[in-house]
C-alpha positions as CSV (number, residue, x, y, z in Angstrom):
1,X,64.8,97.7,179.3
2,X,64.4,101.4,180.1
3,X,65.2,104.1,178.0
4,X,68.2,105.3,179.7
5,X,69.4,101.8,179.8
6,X,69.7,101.1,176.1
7,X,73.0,100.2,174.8
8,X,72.3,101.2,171.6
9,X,70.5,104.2,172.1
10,X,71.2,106.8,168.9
11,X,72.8,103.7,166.9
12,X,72.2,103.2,163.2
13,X,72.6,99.8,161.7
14,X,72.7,98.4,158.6
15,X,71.1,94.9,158.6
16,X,71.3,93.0,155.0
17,X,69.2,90.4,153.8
18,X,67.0,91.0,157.5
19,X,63.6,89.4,156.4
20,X,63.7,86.3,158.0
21,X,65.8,83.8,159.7
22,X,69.7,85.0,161.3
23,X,69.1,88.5,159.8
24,X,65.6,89.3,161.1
25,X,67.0,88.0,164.7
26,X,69.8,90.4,164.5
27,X,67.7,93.6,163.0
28,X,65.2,92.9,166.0
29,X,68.0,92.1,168.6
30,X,69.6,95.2,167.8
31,X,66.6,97.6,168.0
32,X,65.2,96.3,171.1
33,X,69.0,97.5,172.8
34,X,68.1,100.8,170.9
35,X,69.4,101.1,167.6
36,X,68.0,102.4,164.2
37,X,68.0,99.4,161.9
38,X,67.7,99.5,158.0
39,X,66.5,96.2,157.1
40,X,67.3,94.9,153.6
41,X,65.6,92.3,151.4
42,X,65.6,91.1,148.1
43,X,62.6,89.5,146.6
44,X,58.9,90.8,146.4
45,X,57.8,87.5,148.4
46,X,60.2,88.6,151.1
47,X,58.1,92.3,151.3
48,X,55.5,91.3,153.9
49,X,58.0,89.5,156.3
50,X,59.9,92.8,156.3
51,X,56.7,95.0,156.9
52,X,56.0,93.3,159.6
53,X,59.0,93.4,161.7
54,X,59.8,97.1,160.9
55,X,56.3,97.6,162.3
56,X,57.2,95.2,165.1
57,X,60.6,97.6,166.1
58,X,58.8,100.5,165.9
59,X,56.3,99.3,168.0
60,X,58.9,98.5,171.2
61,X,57.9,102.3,172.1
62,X,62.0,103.0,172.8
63,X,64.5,105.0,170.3
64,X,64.1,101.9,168.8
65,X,63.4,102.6,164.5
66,X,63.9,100.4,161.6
67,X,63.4,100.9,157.5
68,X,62.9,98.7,155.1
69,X,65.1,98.6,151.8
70,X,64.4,96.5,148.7
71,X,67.8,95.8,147.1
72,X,69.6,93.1,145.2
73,X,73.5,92.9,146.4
74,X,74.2,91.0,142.9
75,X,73.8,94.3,141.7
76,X,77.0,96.6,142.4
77,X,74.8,99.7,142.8
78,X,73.0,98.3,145.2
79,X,75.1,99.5,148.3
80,X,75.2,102.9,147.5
81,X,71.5,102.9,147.2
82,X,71.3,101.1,150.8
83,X,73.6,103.4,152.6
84,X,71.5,106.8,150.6
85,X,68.4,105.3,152.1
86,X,69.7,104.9,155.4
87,X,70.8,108.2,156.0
88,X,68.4,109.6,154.5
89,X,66.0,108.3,157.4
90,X,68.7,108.0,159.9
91,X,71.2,110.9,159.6
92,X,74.7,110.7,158.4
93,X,76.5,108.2,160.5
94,X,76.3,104.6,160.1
95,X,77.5,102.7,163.3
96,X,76.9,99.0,162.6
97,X,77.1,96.8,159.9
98,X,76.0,93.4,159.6
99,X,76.8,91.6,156.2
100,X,74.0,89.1,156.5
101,X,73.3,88.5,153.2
102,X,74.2,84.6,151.4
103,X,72.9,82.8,149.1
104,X,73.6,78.9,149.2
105,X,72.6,78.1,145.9
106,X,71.7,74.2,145.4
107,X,74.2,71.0,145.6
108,X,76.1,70.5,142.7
109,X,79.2,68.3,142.0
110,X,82.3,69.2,140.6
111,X,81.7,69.2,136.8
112,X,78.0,70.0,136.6
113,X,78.4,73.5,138.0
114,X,78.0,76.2,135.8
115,X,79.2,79.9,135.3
116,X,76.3,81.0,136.3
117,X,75.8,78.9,139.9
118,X,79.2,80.1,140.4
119,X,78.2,84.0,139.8
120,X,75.0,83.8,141.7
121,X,76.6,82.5,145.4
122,X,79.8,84.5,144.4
123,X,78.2,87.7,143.3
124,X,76.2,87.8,147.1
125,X,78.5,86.6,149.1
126,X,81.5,87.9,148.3
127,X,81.4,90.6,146.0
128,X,77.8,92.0,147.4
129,X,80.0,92.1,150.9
130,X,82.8,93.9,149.5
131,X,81.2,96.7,148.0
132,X,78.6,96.8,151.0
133,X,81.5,97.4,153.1
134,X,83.2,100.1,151.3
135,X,80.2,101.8,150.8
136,X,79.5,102.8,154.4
137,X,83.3,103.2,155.4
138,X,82.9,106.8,154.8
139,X,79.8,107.2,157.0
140,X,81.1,105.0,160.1
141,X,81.9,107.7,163.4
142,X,85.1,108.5,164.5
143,X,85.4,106.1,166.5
144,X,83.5,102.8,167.7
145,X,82.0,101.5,164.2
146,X,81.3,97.8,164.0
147,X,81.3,95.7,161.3
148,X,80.5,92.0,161.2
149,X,80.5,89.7,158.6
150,X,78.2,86.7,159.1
151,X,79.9,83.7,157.6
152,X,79.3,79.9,158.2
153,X,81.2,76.9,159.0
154,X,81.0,75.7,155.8
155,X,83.8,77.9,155.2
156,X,86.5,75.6,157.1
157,X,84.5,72.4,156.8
158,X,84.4,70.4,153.2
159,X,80.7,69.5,152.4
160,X,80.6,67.7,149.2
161,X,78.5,69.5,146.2
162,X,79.1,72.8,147.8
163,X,82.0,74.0,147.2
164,X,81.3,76.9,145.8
165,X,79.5,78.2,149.1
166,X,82.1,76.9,150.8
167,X,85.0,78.7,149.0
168,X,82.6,82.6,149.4
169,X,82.5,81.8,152.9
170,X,86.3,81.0,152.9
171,X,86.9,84.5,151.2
172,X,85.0,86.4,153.5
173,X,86.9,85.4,156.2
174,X,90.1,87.1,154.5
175,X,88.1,90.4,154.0
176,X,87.3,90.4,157.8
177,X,91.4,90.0,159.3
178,X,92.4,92.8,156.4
179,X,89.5,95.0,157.3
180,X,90.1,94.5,160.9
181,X,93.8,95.7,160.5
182,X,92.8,98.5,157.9
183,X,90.4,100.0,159.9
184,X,91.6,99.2,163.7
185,X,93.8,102.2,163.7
186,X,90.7,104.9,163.4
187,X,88.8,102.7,166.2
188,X,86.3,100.2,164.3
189,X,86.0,96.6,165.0
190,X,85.5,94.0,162.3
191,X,84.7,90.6,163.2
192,X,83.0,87.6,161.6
193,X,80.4,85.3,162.8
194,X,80.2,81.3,161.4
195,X,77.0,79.6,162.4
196,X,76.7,76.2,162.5
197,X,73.4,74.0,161.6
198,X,70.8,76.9,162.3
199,X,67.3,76.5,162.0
200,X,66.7,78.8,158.6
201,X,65.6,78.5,155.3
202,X,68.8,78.3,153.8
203,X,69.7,75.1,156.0
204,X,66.4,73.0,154.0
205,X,69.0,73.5,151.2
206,X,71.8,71.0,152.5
207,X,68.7,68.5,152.5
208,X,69.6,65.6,154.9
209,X,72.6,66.8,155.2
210,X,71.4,69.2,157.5
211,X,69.8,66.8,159.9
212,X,73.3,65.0,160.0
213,X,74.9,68.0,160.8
214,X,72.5,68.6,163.8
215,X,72.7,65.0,165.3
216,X,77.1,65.9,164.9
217,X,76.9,69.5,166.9
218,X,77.8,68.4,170.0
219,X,76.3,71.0,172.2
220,X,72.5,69.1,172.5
221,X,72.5,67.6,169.3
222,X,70.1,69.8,168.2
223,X,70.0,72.6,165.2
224,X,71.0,76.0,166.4
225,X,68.2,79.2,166.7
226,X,68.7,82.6,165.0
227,X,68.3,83.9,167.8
228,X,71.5,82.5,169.5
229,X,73.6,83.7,166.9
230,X,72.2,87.5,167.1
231,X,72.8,87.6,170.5
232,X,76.3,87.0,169.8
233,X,76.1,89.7,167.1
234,X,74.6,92.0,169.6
235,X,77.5,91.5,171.8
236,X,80.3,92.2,169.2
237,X,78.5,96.0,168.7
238,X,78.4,96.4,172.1
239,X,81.5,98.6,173.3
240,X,82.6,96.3,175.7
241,X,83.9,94.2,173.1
242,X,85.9,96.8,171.2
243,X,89.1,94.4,172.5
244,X,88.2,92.0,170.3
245,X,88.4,92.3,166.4
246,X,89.9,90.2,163.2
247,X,88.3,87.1,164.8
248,X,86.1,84.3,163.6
249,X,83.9,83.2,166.1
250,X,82.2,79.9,165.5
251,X,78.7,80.2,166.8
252,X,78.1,76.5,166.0
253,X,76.9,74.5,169.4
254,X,81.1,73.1,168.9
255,X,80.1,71.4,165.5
256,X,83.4,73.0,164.3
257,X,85.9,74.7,167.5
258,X,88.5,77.3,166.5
């Protein structure tokens, strides 16, 4: 893709919780159409991953850039020091945001789950979205910014011992219709993306469950690769989708149809 021909030529994006898996696919999808990409990440083991793929973006030799940004989204000050980084590097207007960023926790049944399981998938997936969110409103342009929240099926489909996950991924789809009306009027787009049974870290967590839930997607039977799901990601930033906002769109093989 040639210089001139980048879609996302000038763009700055705010990846979260980018090292690996749907996140890194999206960060790298993004930058080779052009954009600027601040990467986030939590944990020291997750450092190296992350050095290597902003080295990997701004190696593509386009206006292609990327950052990476250690920061805990359980911790409420966390945004602000994202979006300080990012335009610090980048300049003061934030285009894109993806809210990538979950946490699964591990299976628990009703009864046995603590305050503090409840906090730790809560406190990321939900809250850690909110406040992301409101912290870049005020840097998003006058017109065109994209927001997408990346939630999962699990959020309309009952799978026993996670109900907590289930119920954040539930809540972040009622963030995405109210943002999507809130902030329609000045021009952004706010749209969420549910993923089926993709091939990530976090889907070893469901055990065997995920390998049920691979054999049930209809679509090849198979698990789902992050890189399917960023290029639907890529397409909701494009501006040829600015038609189409407050939706969920279940990137899922059909496992569950909207």
């Amino acid at each position: 893709m040639s210089e001139n021909s980048l879609p996302l030529q000038n763009k700055v994006a705010i990846v979260t919780g980018a090292s690996r898996g749907i996140g890194a696919a999206i960060a790298e999808t993004l930058a080779r159409r052009g954009a600027k990409v601040a990467i986030t990440f939590t944990s020291d083991s997750s450092i190296d991953a992350t050095e290597q793929l902003v080295k990997k973006i701004k190696g593509f030799g386009t206006s292609a850039d990327a950052i990476k940004i250690q920061a805990d989204l359980r911790d409420v000050s966390s945004a602000k020091h994202i979006v300080d980084a990012t335009v610090q590097a980048f300049g003061p207007t934030i285009h894109i945001l993806v809210n990538n960023a979950g946490y699964a926790g591990q299976p628990k049944p009703i009864g046995t789950i603590t305050i503090e399981d409840y906090s730790s998938i809560f406190d990321v997936n939900v809250r850690g979205v909110f406040f992301m969110t409101e912290a870049i409103v005020p840097y998003l342009p006058e017109n065109g910014g994209r927001i997408i929240n990346i939630g999962s099926v699990a959020g309309r489909i009952g799978f026993p011992q996670h109900s907590v996950y289930c119920a954040s991924k539930a809540a972040v789809e009622g963030f995405t219709r109210c943002w999507a009306a809130e902030l329609g009027p000045q021009g952004h787009t706010v749209n969420q993306i549910n993923p089926g049974a993709v091939d990530t870290d976090m889907l070893k967590g469901f055990g065997s469950g995920g390998v049920e839930l691979a054999k049930n997607t209809p679509f090849e039977n198979r698990y789902g690769q992050p890189q399917e799901i960023a290029e639907v990601a890529s397409f909701l930033v494009d501006g040829s989708s600015r038609w189409i906002t407050g939706q969920v769109i279940s990137a899922s093989g059909g496992l569950a149809m909207y």
